[in-house]
C-alpha positions in Angstrom: 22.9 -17.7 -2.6 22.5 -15.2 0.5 19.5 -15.8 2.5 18.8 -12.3 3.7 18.1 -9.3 2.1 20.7 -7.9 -0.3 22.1 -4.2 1.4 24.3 -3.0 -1.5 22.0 -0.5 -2.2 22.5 1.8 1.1 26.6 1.3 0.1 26.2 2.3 -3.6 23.9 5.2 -3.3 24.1 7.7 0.1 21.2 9.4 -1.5 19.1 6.5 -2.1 19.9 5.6 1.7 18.5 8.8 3.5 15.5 9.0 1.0 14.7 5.2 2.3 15.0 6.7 5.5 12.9 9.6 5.8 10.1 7.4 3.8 10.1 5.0 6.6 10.3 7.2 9.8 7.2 9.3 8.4 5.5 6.3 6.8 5.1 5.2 10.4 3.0 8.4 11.1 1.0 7.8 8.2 0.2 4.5 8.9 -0.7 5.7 12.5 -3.2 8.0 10.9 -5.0 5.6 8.6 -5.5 3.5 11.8 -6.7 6.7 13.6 -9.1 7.7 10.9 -10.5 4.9 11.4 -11.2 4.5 14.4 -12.4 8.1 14.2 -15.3 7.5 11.6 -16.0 4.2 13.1 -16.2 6.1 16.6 -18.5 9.1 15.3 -20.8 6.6 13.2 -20.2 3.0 14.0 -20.2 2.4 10.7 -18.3 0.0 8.5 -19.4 1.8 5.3 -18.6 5.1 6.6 -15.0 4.5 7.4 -14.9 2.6 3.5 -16.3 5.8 2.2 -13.1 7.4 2.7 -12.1 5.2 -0.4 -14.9 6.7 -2.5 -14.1 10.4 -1.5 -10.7 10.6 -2.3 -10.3 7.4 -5.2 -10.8 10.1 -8.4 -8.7 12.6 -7.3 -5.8 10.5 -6.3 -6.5 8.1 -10.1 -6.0 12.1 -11.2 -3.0 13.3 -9.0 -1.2 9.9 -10.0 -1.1 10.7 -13.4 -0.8 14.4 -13.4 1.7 13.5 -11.1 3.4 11.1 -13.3 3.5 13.5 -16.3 5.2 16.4 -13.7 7.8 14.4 -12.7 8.6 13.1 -16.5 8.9 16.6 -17.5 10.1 18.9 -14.7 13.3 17.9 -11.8 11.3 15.2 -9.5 13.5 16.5 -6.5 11.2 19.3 -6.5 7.8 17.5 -7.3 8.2 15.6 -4.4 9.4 18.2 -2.3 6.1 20.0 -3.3 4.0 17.2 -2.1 5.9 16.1 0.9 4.6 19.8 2.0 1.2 19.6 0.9 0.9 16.1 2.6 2.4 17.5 5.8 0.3 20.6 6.0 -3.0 18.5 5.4 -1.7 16.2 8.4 -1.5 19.0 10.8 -5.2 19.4 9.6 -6.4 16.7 10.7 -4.6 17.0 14.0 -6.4 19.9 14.9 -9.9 19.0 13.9 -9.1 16.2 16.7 -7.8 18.7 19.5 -10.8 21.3 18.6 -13.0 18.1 19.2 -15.1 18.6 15.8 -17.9 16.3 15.4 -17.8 16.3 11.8 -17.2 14.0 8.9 -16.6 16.1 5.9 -13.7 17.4 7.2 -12.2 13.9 7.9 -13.0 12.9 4.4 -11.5 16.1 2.8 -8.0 16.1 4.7 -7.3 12.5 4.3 -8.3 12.8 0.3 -5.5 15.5 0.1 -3.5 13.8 1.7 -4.1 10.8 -0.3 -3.6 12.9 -3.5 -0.1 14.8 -2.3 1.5 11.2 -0.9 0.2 9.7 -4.6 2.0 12.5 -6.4 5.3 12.4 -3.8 4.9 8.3 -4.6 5.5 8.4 -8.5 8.1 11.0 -8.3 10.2 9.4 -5.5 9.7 6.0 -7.6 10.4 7.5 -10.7 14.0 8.4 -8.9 14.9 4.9 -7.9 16.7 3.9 -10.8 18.4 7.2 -11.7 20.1 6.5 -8.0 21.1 2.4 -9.0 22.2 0.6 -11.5 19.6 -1.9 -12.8 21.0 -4.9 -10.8 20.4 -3.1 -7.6 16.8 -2.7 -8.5 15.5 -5.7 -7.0 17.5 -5.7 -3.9 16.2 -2.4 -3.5 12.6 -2.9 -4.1 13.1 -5.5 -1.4 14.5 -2.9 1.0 11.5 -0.9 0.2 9.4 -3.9 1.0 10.9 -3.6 4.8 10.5 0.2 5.3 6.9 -0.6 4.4 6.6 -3.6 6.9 8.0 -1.5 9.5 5.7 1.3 8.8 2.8 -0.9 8.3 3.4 -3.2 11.5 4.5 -0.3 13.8 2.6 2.7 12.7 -1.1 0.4 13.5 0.4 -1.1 16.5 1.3 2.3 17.9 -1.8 3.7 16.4 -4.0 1.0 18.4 -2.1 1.8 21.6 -2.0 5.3 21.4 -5.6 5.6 20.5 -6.6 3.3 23.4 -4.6 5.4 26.1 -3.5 9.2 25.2 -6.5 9.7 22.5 -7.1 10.6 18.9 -5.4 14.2 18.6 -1.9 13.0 20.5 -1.9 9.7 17.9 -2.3 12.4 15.2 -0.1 15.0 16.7 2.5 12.1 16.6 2.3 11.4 13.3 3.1 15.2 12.3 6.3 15.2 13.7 7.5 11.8 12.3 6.3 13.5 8.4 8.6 15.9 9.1 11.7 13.7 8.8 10.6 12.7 5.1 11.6 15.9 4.1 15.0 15.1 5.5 16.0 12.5 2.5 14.1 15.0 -0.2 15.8 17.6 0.5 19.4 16.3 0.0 18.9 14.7 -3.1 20.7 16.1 -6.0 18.5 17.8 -8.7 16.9 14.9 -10.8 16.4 15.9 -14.5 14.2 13.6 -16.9 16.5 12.0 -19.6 14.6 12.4 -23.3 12.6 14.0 -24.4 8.4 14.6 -22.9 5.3 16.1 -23.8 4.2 18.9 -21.2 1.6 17.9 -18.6 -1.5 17.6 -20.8 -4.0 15.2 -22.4 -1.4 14.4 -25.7 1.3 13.4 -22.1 -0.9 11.3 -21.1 -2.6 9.6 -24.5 1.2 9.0 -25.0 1.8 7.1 -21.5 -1.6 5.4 -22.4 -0.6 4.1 -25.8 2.6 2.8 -24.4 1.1 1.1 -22.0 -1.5 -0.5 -24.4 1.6 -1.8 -26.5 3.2 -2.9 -23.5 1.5 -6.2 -22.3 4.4 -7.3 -19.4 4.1 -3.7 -17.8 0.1 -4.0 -18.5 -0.5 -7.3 -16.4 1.4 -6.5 -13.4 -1.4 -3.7 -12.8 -3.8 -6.5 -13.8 -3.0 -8.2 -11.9 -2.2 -5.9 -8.0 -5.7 -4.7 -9.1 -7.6 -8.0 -8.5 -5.7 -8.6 -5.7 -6.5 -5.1 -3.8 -9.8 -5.2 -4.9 -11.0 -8.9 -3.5 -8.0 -9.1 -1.0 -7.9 -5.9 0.8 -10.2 -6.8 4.7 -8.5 -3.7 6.4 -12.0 -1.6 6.5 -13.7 -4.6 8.3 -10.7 -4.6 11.3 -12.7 -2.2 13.8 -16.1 -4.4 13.6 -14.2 -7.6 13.7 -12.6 -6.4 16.8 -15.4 -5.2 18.3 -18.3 -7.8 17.6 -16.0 -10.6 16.8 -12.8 -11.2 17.9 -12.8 -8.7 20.8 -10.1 -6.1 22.3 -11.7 -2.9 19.8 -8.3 -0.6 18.9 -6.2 -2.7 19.9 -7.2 -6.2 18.2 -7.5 -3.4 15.3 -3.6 -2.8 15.8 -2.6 -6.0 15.7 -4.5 -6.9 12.6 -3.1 -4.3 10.5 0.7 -4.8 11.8 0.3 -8.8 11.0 -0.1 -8.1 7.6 3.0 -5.7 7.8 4.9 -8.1 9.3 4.7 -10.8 6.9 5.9 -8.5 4.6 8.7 -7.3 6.6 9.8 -10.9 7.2 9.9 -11.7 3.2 11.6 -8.4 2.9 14.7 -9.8 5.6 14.9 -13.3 4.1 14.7 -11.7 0.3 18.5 -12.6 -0.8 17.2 -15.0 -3.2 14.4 -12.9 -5.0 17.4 -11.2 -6.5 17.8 -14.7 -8.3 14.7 -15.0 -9.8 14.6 -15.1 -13.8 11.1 -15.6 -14.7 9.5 -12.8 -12.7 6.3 -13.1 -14.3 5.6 -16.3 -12.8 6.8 -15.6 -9.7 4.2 -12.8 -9.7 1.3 -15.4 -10.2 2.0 -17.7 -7.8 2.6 -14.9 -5.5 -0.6 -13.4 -5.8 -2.4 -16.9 -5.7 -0.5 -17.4 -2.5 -2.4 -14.0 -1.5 -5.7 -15.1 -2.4 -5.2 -18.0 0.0 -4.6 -16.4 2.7 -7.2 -14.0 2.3 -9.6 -16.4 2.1 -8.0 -18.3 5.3 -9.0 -15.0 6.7 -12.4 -14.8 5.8 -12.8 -18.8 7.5 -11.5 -17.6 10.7 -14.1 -15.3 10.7 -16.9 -17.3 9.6 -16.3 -20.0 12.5 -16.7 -16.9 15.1 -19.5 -16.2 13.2 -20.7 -20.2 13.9 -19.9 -19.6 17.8 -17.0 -22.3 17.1 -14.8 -20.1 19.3 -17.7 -18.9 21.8 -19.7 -16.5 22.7 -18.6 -13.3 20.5 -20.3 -9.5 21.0 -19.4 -5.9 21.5 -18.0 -6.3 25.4 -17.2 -9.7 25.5 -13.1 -11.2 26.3 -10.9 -11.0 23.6 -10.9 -14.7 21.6 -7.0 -14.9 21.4 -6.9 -18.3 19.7 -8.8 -16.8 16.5 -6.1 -13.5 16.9 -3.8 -15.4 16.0 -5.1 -17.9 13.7 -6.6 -14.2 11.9 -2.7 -13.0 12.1 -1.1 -16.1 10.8 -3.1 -15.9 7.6 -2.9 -11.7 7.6 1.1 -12.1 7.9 1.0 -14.8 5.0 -1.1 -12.6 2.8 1.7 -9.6 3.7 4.7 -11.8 2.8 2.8 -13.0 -0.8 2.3 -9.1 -1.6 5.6 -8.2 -0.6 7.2 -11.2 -3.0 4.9 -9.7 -5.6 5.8 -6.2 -5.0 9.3 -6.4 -5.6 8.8 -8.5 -9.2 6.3 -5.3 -10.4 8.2 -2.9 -9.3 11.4 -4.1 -10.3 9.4 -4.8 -13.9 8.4 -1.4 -14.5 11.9 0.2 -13.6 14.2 -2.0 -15.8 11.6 -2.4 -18.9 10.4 1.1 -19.0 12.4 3.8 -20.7 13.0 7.2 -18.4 11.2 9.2 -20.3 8.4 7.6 -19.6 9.0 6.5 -16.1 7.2 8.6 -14.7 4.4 8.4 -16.3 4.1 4.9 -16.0 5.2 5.3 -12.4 1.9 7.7 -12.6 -0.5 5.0 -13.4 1.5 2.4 -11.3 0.9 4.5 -7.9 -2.8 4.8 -9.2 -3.2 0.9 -8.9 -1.4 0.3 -6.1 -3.2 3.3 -4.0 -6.2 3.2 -5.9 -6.7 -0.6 -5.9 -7.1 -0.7 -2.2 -9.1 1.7 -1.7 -12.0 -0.1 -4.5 -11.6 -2.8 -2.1 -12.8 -0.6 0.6 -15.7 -0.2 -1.0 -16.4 -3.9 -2.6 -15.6 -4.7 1.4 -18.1 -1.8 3.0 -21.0 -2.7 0.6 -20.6 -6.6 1.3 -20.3 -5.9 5.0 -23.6 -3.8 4.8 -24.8 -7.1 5.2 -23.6 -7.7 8.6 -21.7 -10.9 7.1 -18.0 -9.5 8.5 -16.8 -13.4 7.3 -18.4 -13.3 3.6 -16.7 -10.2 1.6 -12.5 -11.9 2.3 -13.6 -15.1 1.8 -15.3 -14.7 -1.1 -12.9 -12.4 -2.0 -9.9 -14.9 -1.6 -11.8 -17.2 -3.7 -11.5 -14.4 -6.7 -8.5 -13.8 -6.6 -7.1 -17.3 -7.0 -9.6 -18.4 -9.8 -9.1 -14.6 -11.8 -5.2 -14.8 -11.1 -4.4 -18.4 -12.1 -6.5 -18.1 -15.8 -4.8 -14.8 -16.4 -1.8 -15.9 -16.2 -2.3 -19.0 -18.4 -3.9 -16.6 -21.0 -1.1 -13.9 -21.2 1.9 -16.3 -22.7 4.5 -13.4 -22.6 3.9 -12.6 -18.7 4.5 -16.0 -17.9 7.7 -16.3 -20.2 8.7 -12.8 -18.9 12.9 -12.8 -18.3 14.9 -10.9 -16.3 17.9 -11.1 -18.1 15.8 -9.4 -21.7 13.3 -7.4 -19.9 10.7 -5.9 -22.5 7.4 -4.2 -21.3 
C-alpha cells in the first residue's frame, strides 16, 4: 500500500493537471483576501461581529448561485460556466483592490465585493467539480480528490501566512493587488479545457431543474448525509472569525498570529493530503467520514481549551499590546492542524461519494447544492461564532462547538444504517 499521495491523475489527464494548477496559484490570492478582509473590517470596526457579518451578507445569494449554478452547468458546456465566473470573480477582486488604494472608509462596499465574489467562485466551484470525473476514470477519483485536498492546503496555509505578512508590512491594497494577479492564472487551466457537454438529458435552469435535483437528493440518503453531516461540522467547528481578537487580546502578535492560525489548519490538511496513498484503499467510506469528522470535533474543542486557559491567566498576562504567548501558538496550531487533516480525510470520502454515485446528468446539480454546504456551511458558522463571541467569551463558541459536533456526528451516524454500511466497490447515493 503506497504511503503518499497517489499522482496518476496529473499522468492520465493533462487537462485535469493545469486546471489543478491554475485553482491553486489563484486560490492562494483568494485566501490572501479572506485574511485581508478581515483584517479590514476588524481594522475599520474592531468588531468580531462585523467581520462575521460578511457571512450573513453574502450566505443567500451564494445558497442561490450554487444551485443556479449547478443547474447551468448540467445543461449548458461547464468549460464556459466557469469561464464566465472565473471573470466575474476576477473583476470583483480588482474591486476590492481599489477601494483599498482609494483609502475608502466604508463597509458596504467590502460586504458587496466579497458577496460577488463569493457567488461567482460558488458558481466556478460546481462547474469545475462537476468536470472532475468527465476528465478520470472513477478509480482516479479519490486520488484526485486527495490532490485537491493539497492545492487547498497550499492555498489555505500560504495565502493567510502571506496575507498576515503582507498586511503587517506593505499594507491592505498591495496584499489585495497581489491576489489579482495570482486570479489571473486560473484562467490559464479554464481556458484549455476541451468543450465539456452534459451527458443525458436536463431540465433548463428553472424551479422544475431544481425540484428534480431536490427529489433526487431526497431519495438519495448516502449523498444526503455527507451534507449532513460537513454542515454540523462548519457550523460548530469553523473559529476562523474569532482569529483577529484572539490574536490581539489573547494570544498576541495581531496579523500575524492571525496568519499563522489560519495556515495551521491548511497545513494539516496539506499533510493528510501527502501521506493520502492509503485513502484510496478505503471500502467503507461512510464510516471513515464519521470518525473523521468526530476526529474534527476534537480538535476543535482542543481549540476552544487553549483558549479558555488564556482566558484563566494560565499562560500570563494576556491584552491588546502585550508579548506574543508562543507556547499557546502552538498548542492553538497543533489542535487547528489536526482539525485540517480530519476535514481533509473527510473531504476526499464526500467528494469522491458524490462523483461515483451520482449520475452526470445530474452532477451538477448535486455539485450545485454540494458547493452550497461546503461554502455556505462555513459561513453559518461565522455567524453562530460572531453572535457567541458578542459575549466577549473568545474560548466558549469552539469549545462548545467541538462538543456538538462529536455528540450530533456520532448518533447520526449510528441512526443512518446505509451511510455506515456505504461501499466503495457498489456505490449507490
Amino acid at each position: 500500500m503506497k504511503l503518499f499521495v497517489d499522482l496518476s491523475p496529473f499522468k492520465y489527464s493533462g487537462a485535469f493537471a493545469r486546471l489543478w494548477i491554475g485553482n491553486a496559484v489563484a486560490g492562494i490570492g483568494t485566501q490572501m483576501t479572506l485574511v485581508a478582509v478581515a483584517l479590514h473590517i476588524f481594522e475599520l470596526t474592531q468588531s468580531t461581529l462585523a467581520v462575521s457579518m460578511v457571512a450573513l451578507f453574502s450566505l443567500v445569494p451564494m445558497i442561490i448561485a450554487g444551485l443556479f449554478g449547478g443547474m447551468l452547468a448540467d445543461v449548458h458546456d461547464r468549460r464556459k460556466v466557469a469561464l464566465a465566473a472565473a471573470i466575474v470573480a476576477w473583476v470583483s477582486t480588482a474591486g476590492i483592490a481599489a477601494i483599498a488604494w482609494g483609502n475608502v472608509d466604508l463597509l458596504w462596499p467590502l460586504y458587496l465585493l466579497t458577496t460577488v465574489n463569493a457567488v461567482a467562485g460558488t458558481i466556478m466551484s460546481a462547474a469545475r467539480s462537476a468536470i472532475m470525473p468527465r476528465l478520470l476514470p472513477a478509480d482516479l477519483l479519490p486520488a484526485a480528490a486527495a490532490l485537491n485536498g493539497i492545492s487547498m492546503g497550499v492555498m489555505v496555509t500560504v495565502g493567510p501566512a502571506v496575507a498576515g505578512v503582507l498586511v503587517a508590512t506593505v499594507g491592505l491594497s498591495w496584499t489585495y493587488t497581489v491576489d489579482v494577479l495570482l486570479f489571473s492564472v486560473a484562467f490559464l487551466g479554464i481556458f484549455t479545457l476541451p468543450p465539456i457537454l452534459p451527458e443525458g438529458e436536463a431540465e433548463r435552469p428553472g424551479l422544475r431543474s431544481l425540484r428534480e435535483g431536490w427529489d433526487f437528493l431526497k431519495q438519495s440518503p448516502n449523498v444526503r448525509m455527507t451534507f449532513i453531516l460537513d454542515i454540523v461540522a462548519m457550523t460548530f467547528g469553523n473559529p476562523r472569525v474569532l482569529y483577529p481578537a484572539v490574536g490581539a487580546l489573547l494570544l498576541g502578535g495581531g496579523a500575524v498570529t492571525v496568519g499563522i492560525l489560519t495556515a495551521a489548519l491548511a497545513a494539516g490538511a496539506l499533510l493528510s493530503s501527502l501521506l493520502s496513498g492509503p485513502l484510496g484503499g478505503v471500502r467503507w467510506q461512510g464510516r471513515a467520514i464519521g470518525r473523521a469528522i468526530t476526529v474534527y470535533g476534537v480538535c476543535i474543542a482542543g481549540f476552544g481549551v487553549v483558549l479558555l486557559t488564556l482566558h484563566l491567566g494560565w499562560w500570563g498576562e494576556v491584552g491588546e499590546g502585550l508579548p506574543v504567548h508562543i507556547g499557546a501558538v502552538v498548542a492553538s496550531c497543533v489542535f487547528l492542524a489536526g482539525a485540517g487533516a480530519a476535514d481533509n480525510v473527510s473531504s476526499v470520502f464526500r467528494t469522491t461519494i458524490l462523483q461515483t454515485a451520482v449520475p452526470d446528468a445530474m452532477r451538477g446539480r448535486l455539485q450545485g447544492l454540494f458547493i452550497v454546504v461546503v461554502t455556505g456551511g462555513p459561513r453559518v458558522g461565522d455567524l453562530y461564532v460572531g453572535l457567541l463571541a458578542a459575549t466577549a467569551l473568545l474560548w466558549f463558541p469552539p469549545l462548545l462547538g467541538g462538543v456538538l459536533i462529536v455528540v450530533i456526528v456520532t448518533a447520526a451516524v449510528r441512526r443512518t444504517r446505509s451511510f455506515a454500511e456505504y461501499d466503495a466497490l457498489a456505490p449507490t447515493p
